[in-house]
C-alpha positions in Angstrom: -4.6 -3.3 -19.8 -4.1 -7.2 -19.6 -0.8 -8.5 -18.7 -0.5 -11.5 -21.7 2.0 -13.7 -19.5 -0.7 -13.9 -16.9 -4.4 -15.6 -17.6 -7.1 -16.6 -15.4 -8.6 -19.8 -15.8 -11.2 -19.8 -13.2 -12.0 -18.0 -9.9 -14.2 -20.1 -7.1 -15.6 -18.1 -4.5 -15.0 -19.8 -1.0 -16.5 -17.7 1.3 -18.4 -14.4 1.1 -19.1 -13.6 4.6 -17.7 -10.5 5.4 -15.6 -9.9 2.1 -14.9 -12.1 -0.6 -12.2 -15.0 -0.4 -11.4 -16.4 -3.2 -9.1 -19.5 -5.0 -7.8 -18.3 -8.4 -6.3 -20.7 -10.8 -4.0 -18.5 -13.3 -1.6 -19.7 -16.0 1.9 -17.8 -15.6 4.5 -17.5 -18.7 8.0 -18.3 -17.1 11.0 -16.1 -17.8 12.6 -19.2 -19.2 9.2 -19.7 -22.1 7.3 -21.8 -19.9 3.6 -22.0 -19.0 2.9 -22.9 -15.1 -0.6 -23.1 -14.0 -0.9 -22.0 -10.1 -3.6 -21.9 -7.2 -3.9 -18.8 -5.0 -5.9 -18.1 -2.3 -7.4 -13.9 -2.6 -8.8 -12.1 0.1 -10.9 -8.9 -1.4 -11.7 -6.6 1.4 -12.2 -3.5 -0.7 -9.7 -0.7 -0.5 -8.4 1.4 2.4 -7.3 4.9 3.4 -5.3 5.5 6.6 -4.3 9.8 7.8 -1.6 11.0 10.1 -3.0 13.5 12.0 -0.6 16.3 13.0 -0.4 19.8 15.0 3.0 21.3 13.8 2.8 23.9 16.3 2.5 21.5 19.5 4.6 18.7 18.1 1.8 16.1 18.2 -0.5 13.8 16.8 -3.5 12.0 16.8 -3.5 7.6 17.1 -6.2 5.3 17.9 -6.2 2.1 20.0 -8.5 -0.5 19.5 -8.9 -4.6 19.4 -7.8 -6.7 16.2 -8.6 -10.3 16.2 -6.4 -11.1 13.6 -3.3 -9.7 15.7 -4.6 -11.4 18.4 -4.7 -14.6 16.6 -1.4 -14.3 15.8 1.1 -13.8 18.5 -0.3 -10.4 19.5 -1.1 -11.1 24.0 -4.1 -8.1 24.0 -4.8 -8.2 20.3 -4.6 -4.0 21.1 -3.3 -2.4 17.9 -2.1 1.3 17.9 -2.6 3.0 14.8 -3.8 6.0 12.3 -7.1 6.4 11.9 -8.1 4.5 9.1 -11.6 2.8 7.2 -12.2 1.0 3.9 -13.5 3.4 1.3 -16.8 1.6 0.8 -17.8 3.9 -2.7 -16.0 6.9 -1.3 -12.9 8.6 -2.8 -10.0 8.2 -0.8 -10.2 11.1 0.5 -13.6 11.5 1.4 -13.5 8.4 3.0 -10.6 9.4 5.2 -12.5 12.7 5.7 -15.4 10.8 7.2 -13.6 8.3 9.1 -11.4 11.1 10.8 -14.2 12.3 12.4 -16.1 9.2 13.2 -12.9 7.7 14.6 -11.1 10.7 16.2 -13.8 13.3 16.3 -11.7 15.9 14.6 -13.2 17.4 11.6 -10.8 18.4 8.8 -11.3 19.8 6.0 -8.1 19.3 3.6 -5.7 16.2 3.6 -2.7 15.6 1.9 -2.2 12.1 0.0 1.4 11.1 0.2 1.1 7.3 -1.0 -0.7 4.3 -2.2 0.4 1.0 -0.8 -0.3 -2.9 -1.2 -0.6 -3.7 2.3 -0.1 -7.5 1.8 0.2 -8.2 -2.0 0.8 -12.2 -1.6 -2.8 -12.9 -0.6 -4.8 -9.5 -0.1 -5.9 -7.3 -3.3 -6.3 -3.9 -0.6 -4.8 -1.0 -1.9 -4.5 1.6 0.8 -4.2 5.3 0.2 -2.1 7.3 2.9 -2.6 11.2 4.1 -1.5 13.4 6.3 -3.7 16.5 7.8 -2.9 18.9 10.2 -5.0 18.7 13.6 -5.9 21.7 15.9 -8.2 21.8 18.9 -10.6 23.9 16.8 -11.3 21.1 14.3 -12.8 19.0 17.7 -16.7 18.5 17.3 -16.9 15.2 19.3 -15.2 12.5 21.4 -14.9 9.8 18.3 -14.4 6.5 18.9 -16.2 5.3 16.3 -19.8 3.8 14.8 -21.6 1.6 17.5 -23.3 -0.3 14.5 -20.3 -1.2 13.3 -19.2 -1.9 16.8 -16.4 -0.4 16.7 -15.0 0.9 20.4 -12.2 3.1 19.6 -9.6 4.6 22.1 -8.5 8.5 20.7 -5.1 9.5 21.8 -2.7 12.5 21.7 0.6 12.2 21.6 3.8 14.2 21.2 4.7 12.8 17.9 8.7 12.2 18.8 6.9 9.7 21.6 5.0 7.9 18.9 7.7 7.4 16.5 10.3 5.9 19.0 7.5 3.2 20.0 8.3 1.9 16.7 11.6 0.8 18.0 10.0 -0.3 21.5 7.9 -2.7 19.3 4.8 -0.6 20.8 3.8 0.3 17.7 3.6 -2.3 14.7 0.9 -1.7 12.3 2.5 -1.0 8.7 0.4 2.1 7.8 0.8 3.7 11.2 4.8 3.2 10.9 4.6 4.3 7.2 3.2 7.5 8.5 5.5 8.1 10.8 8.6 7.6 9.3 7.3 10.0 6.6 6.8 12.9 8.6 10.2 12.0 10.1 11.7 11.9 6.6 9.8 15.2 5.4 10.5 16.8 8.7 6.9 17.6 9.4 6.3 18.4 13.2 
């Protein structure tokens, strides 16, 4: 299903290094009648899936640590990000995918998640759709020390914290990743731990 007051005139490819950026020219119908042809830089790095993991008996939850350049680049003094787990889906369903990267990341191995939302994370220049779960956590479900793939060089820190800590960093600034506070404000909301 084609929107008709949108058409793509061309799409250049600019750089296909690690994903795809491209420069889309698109003609746009105006409210007022009017055609209006527009550049627009798109970064396609393939869809995402992100999980709040949660122990409702002990009141806490499962958050990563780990370097992000682009953070860094932009204001952020370590460039350390806390967050959900999370991974691109590759060919996975989102749920497999957040399956396998739970236990790659965190070392936990779950077996059900719950989807609870499917967000753009920055729709002005990034086509990433990511899908959101939550899955309960117990010490059970622990079959390694995670921390990730080291071919994809990945050096992950695994932390567990109460969650009632975790969701008043958000305030303290500690925390500022969009999925992460997504997550947390809807366990808050749906009074989940």
């Amino acid at each position: 299903m084609k929107n008709p007051e949108i058409i793509i005139k061309q799409t250049e490819l600019l750089s296909d290094n690690w994903y795809f950026l491209n420069k889309v020219t698109f003609d746009y119908l105006r409210k007022d009648g009017n055609w209006v042809t527009q550049k627009r830089e798109v970064y396609d790095r393939g869809n995402g899936a992100g999980i709040l993991l949660y122990n409702k008996e002990q009141k806490t939850i499962i958050l990563t640590r780990q370097f992000r350049l682009p953070s860094y680049l932009n204001g952020n003094k370590t460039g350390m990000m806390i967050e959900v787990c999370a991974g691109l889906l590759d060919k996975d369903q989102p749920e497999q995918c957040i399956i396998r990267e739970t236990e790659e990341e965190t070392g936990y191995r779950i077996q059900s998640v719950k989807k609870v939302m499917e967000t753009y994370v920055s729709p002005g220049a990034v086509t990433e759709i990511l899908h959101l779960f939550i899955g309960e956590y117990d010490a059970s479900m622990k079959v390694s020390e995670g921390g990730g793939l080291e071919h994809e060089q990945e050096e992950i820190e695994v932390m567990e914290w109460p969650f009632e800590k975790a969701y008043n960093m958000i305030a303290t600034g500690e925390i500022r990743d969009s999925k992460t506070i997504m997550l947390l404000q809807y366990a808050k909301i749906n009074n989940l731990i």
